[in-house]
N, C-alpha and C positions, 0 to 999 in steps of 0.2 A: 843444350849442354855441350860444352865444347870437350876435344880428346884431352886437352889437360884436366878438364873438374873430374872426368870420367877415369883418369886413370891415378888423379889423386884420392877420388873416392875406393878405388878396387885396392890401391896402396894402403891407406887408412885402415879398410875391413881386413885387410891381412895384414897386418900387424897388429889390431887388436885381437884378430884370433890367433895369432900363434903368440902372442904374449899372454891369452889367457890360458893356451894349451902346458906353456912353460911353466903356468904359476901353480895349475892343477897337477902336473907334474912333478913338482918338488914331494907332496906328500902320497903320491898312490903307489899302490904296493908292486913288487915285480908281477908281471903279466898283465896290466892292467887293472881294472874294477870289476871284470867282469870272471867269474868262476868260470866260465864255460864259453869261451871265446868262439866257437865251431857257431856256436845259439846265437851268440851278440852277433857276428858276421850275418845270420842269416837274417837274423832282423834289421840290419842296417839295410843289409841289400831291402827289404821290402821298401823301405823308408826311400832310398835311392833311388830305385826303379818307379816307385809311385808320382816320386817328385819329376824324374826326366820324362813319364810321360804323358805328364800334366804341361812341364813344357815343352812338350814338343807339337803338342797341339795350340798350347797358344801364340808361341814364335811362328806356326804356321798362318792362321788366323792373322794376327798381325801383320806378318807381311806379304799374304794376300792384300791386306787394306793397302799397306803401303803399295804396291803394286797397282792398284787399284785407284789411287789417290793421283801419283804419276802419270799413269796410260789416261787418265778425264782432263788433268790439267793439259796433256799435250794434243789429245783428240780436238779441244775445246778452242784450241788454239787453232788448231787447222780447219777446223770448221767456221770460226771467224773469220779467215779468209777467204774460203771458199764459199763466204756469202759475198764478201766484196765483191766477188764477182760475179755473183748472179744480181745482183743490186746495178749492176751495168747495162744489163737484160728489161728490168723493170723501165716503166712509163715515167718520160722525164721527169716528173711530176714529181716523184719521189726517188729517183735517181739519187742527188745530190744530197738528200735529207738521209738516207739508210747509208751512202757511203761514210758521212760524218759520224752518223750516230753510233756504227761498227767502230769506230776507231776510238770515242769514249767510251766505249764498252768495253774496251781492250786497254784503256787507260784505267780503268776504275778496280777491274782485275787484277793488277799490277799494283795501285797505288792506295786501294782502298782495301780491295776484300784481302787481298795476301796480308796485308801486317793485323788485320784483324783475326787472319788464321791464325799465325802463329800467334800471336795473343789468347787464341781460343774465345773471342767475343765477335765471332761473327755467328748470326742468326739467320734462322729460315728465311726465304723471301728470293723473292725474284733482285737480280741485277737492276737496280733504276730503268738504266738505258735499253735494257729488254721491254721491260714494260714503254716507251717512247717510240722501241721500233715498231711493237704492236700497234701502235696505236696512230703512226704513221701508215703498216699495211692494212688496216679500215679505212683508211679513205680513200685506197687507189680502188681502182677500177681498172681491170688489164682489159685488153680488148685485142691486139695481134695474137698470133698460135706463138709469138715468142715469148711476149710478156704474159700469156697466159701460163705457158711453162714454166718461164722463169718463177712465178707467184706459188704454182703446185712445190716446185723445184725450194723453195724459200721457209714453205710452213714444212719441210721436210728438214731442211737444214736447222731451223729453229726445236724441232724436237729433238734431236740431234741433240745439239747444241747443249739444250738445258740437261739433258742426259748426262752428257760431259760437263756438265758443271756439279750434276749432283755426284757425280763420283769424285771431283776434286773435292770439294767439300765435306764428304763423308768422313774424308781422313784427319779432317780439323778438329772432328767429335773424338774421337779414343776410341776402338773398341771394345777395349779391356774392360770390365765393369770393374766396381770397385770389391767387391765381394769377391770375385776372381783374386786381387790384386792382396787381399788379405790372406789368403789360402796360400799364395805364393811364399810371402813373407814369412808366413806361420811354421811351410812347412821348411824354408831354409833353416830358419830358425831351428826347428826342429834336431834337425839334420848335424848342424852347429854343436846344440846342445851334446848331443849324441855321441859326436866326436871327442869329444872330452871326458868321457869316460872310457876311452881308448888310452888315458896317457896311463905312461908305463915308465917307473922310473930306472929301470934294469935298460931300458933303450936310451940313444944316444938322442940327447937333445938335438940333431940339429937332423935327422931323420922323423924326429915329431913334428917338430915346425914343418918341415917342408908336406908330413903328410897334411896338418891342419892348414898350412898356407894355400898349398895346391886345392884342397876343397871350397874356402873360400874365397880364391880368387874366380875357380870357376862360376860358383853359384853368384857373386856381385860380377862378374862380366855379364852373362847370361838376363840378369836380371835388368840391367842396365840396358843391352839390346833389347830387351822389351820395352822399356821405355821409351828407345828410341825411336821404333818400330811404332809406335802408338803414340807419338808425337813427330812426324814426320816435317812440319812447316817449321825452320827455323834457318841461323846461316849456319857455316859452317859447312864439313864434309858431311855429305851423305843427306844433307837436308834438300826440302824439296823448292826449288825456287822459281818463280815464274819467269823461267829463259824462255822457254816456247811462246808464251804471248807477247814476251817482250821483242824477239825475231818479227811475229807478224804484224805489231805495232810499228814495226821499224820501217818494216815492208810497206805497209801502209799508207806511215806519214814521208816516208823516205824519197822510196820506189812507186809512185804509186802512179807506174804508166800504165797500169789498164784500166785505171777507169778513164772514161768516154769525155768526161770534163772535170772544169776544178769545181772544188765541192767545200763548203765550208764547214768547220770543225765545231758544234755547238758546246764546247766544253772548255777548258782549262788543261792543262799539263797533266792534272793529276785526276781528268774527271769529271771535277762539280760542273755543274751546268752555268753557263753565264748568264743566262736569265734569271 
């Protein structure tokens, strides 16, 4: 959702509510609806206070994920690289074949699982090309103290790795539940409703609006950062975008004077495997 839907939407919600506040306004008596204003105050505030800290734990929540979603995509990235290079290390034999294969790994990241995050239709599983590098390190055999390290050095980067992958990933799921997502609504709602038996025709219309406008513009701001917060994969400002793999792709196919030789790419531009 881009800042225009986002702020035609908060425009929309407050002008429906201060045109419903206006309309209830024309018939309620001086001082409001309520006999005993001092009471109504005090129950609003419960209503208030119940609803800010309800979100204030889950805006937290949320962007813990979001945080969380960022800090895997960009580790995941660097861990990619910093297998290039230990893949330099390894027995030629598989030199050339993990240099390749890290790089459609880094292509498929970029070109396949990101639009399927932000789509939300990406499923559990391993990366293809994770599963290709595995199955390339079963058939070496190290044998110097350097490719023996290198290899220790390698099944360490790979849990790494996948680490950082399940934490980008996480952020693709939501962690809002839906039942959360209800309770929210129900209680702005609430909240809304409640307002409205605040109008008071003895006050000046444009002191009522502004009070019921200020209430919902906060509560649909607020609610909207949660959505965003809980859909982090999109364009636009504040989304999260695969810059960091697209750097060490670049690095890779670009730059790529440390590896030891040329190395061919088993994949496509975007990936698929050419076989």
């Amino acid at each position: 959702m881009s800042f225009a839907w986002a702020a035609l939407i908060i425009v929309a919600v407050g002008v429906v509510a201060v045109g419903a506040m206006l309309l209830v306004r024309r018939r309620a008596p001086d001082g409001s609806y309520f006999e005993d204003g001092d009471r109504a105050a005090g129950v609003f505030g419960v209503l208030a206070t119940g609803f800010a800290v309800l979100l204030g734990f889950v805006v937290f929540l949320s962007f813990e994920s979001y945080d969380t979603s960022r800090s895997g995509a960009q580790s995941e990235a660097q861990i990619v690289q910093e297998q290039f290079e230990t893949a330099q290390l390894m027995p030629t034999s598989v030199r050339g074949a993990f240099s390749g294969q890290l790089v459609c790994y880094a292509r498929t990241v970029v070109h396949q699982e990101w639009p399927r995050m932000e789509s939300g239709k990406l499923t559990d599983g391993y990366n293809p090309w994770s599963v290709v590098m595995f199955r390339t390190l079963r058939t070496m055999e190290p044998r110097s103290p350097s490719e023996q390290a290198a290899y220790g050095k390698w099944l360490d980067q790979r849990t790494d790795r996948e680490s950082a992958r399940a934490d980008r990933t996480h952020g693709a799921e939501g962690v809002i539940p839906t039942p959360l997502w209800i309770v929210l609504f129900l209680s702005a709602a609430a909240i809304g409703v409640f307002m409205l038996f605040f109008a008071d025709s003895a006050e000046r219309a444009a002191v009522q609006a502004t009070m019921m406008g200020s209430v919902a513009i906060v509560i649909t701001s607020t609610l909207l950062l949660l959505w965003f917060l809980d859909n982090p994969y999109r364009d636009g400002a504040g989304g999260l975008r695969p810059f960091a793999m697209e750097r060490t792709l670049t690095r890779l196919t670009h730059d790529p004077g440390i590896a030891s030789e040329r190395f061919r790419i088993p994949c496509d531009s975007r990936g698929a495997s050419r076989s």
